[in-house]
N, C-alpha and C positions, 0 to 999 in steps of 0.2 A: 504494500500500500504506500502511494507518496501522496506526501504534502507540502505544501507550502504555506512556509510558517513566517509571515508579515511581522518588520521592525515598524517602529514609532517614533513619531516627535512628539514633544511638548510643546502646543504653542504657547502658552503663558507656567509657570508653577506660582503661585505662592504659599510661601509657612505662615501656619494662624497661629501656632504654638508647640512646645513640646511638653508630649504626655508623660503622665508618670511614671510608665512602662519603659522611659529612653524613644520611642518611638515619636513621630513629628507628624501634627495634624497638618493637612493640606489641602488645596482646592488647584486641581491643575485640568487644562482642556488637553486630552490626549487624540493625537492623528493617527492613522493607520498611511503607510507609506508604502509604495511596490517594490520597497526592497525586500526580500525573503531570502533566508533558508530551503532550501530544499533537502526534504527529509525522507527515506525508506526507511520502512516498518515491515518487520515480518515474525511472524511466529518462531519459538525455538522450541526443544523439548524441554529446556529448564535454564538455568542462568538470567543477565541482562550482559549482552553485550553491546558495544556501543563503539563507530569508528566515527569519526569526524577529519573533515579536510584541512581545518586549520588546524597545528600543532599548539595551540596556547591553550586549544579547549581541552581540558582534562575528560579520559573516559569512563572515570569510576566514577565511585558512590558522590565523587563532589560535582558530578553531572549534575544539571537539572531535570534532565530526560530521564536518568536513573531514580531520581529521587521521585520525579513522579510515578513511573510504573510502579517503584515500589511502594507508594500509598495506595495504587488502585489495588496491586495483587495482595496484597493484606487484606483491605477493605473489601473486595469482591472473594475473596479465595482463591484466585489464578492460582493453577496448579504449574502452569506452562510458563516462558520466558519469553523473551522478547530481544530481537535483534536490532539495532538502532544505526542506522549509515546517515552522517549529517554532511550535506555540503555546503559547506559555511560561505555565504556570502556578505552575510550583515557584521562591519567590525568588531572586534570582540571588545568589553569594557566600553562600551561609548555613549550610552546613553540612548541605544535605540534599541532595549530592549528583547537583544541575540540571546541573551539568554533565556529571559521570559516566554520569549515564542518560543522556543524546541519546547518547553516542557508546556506551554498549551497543548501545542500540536501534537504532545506523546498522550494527554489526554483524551483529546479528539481519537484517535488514531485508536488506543486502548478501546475504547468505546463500541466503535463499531470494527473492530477485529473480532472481539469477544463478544457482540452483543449486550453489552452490560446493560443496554436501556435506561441509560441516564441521560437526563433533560440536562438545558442550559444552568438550570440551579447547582444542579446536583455535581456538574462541572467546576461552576465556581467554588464549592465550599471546598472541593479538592484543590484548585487554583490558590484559594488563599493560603493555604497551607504553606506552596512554595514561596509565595513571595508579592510582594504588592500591585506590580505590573501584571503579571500572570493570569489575573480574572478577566484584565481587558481584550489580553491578546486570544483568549477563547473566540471572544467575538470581535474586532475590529472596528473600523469604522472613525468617529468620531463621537467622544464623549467626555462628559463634566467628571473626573476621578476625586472622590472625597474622604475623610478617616486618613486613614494610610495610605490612600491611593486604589483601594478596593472598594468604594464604594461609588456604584457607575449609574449616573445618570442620560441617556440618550442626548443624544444633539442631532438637528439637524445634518446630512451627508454632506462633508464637504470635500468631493471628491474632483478630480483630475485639474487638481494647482500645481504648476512646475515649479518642483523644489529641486535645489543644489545642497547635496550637502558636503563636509569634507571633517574629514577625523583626522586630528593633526596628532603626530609621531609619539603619541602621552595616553597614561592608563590611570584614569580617576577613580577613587574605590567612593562608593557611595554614601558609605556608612564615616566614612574620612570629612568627607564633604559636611554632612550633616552634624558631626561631632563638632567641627570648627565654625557653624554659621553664627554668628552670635543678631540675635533679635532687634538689639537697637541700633546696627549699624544698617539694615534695611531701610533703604532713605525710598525710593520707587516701590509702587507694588503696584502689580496690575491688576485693572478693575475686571473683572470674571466674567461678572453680570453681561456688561458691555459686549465684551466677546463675544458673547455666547448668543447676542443679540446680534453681533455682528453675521454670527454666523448664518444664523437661519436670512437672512438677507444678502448672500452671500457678499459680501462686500469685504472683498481681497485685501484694497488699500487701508480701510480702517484698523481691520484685523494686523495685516502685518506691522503698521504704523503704530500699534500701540503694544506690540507682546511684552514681555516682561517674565523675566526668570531669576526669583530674586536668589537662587543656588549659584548664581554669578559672581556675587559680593566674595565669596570664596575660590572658588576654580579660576577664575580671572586672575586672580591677586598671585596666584601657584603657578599659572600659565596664560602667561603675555600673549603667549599665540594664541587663544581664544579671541581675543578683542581685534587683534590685529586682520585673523578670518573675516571677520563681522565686517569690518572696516573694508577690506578689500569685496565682501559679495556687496555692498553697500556702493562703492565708486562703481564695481561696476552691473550695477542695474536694480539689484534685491530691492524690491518694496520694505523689505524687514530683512532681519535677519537676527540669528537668538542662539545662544544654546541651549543642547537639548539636554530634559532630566539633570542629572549631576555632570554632564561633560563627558569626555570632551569636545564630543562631537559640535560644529555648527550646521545651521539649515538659514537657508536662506528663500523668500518667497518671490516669485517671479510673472509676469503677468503673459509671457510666453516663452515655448521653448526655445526661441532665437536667444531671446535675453540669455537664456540659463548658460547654452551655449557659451555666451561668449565669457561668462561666468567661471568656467568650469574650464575653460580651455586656461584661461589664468591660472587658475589653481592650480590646474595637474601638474605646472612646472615646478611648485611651491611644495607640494604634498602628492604623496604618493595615493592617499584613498579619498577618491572626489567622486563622486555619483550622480546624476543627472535623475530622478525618477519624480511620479506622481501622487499627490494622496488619493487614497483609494476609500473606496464606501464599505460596508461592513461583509465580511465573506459568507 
């Protein structure tokens, strides 16, 4: 069985506070992107194995794809195993959610391999387990992410906007990021509501003209090449331009694919992972 398993951008995040658990309340609008993973799934007689095309991705239990099968075959009783071949196209650590998707997608995949006959619910409460990203990327699309980033409100499709993106030569841990944000140096925060208003209106300019990621006060200040990214999709042509989640990745928003082009051709001299793709609507 194959799939393809959709990365994400953040068009806005911001922090409302941190809970007493260590964990960080937040209100972020999440994109679904045409960059993917592609993934084979196949039955075994017992074990999880698991091959992936990038070497940075580990293939044991610190998998995400592992860790998910191993909550469903617990929770359903799988007696059998599962074979996992990923070929990694979305950067890895970047903040487009590489990880997150394989292990929706092992979800999905476990699902109707096995018949387990479990609904979208029943998907997510397993989703949450892995990780905060993880419920959204079941279903894609466009949506308001709240709590920890697991609680998903629908938004309007806001699909085939040409985005540039580019992951500059640096690996941001998330928990790093979040550890060092401190609350009162947050001067900008973007207004959500607006967004979100933006969006059902589709209205490109607004949207990109006002994003706001306030995880920048920190990955910025660690790496200069963030800003510098922004700066240069911005000269040339980006309506907006942000980084995504905790970094490093930037995206930038474009009103056609000429523009992105000529966007992306600068780049690739500068950085080696520059991508030219579309937002896509929910799978």
């Amino acid at each position: 069985m194959e799939l393809k398993a959709y990365g994400k951008i953040n068009l806005s995040i911001d922090v409302i506070r941190q809970k007493d658990d260590g964990y960080h309340e937040i209100r972020t609008i999440m994109q679904s992107i045409g960059l993917y993973d592609v993934i084979n799934f196949e039955k075994r007689k017992d074990g999880i194995k698991i091959y992936c095309s990038n070497p940075l991705v580990p293939c044991d239990r610190r998998n995400i794809a592992y860790k998910a099968f191993e909550l469903i075959k617990e929770k359903y009783d799988i007696n059998s195993g599962i074979e996992i071949e990923i070929n990694k196209n979305i950067p890895v650590s970047a903040g487009l959610a590489g990880g997150s998707t394989d292990g929706a997608a092992t979800i999905v995949a476990a699902n109707s391999l096995w018949n387990l006959g479990m609904d979208y619910g029943d998907m997510v409460d397993i989703a949450k387990m892995l990780g905060a990203d993880v419920p959204f990327c079941i279903r894609g699309g466009t949506a308001l992410a709240e709590g920890i980033g697991d609680v998903l409100s629908d938004i309007d499709s806001l699909d085939r906007i040409d985005v540039v993106l580019a992951k500059p030569p640096v690996s941001v841990s998330t928990k790093e990021v979040y550890k060092n944000l401190r609350m009162d140096e947050i001067i900008v925060r973007p207004d959500i509501d607006k967004l979100i208003d933006a969006i059902r209106h589709k209205n490109i300019r607004y949207i990109a003209g006002n994003m706001v990621n306030v995880l920048e006060t920190v990955s910025i200040k660690r790496y200069p090449i963030i800003e510098e990214i922004k700066s240069i999709m911005l000269h040339f042509g980006a309506l907006g331009a942000l980084m995504s989640g905790s970094g490093p990745t930037v995206f930038g928003l474009f009103d056609s694919k000429k523009s992105g082009e000529k966007c992306y051709n600068r780049l690739i001299d500068y950085i080696k992972e520059v991508y030219i793709v579309k937002t896509i609507g929910k799978y």
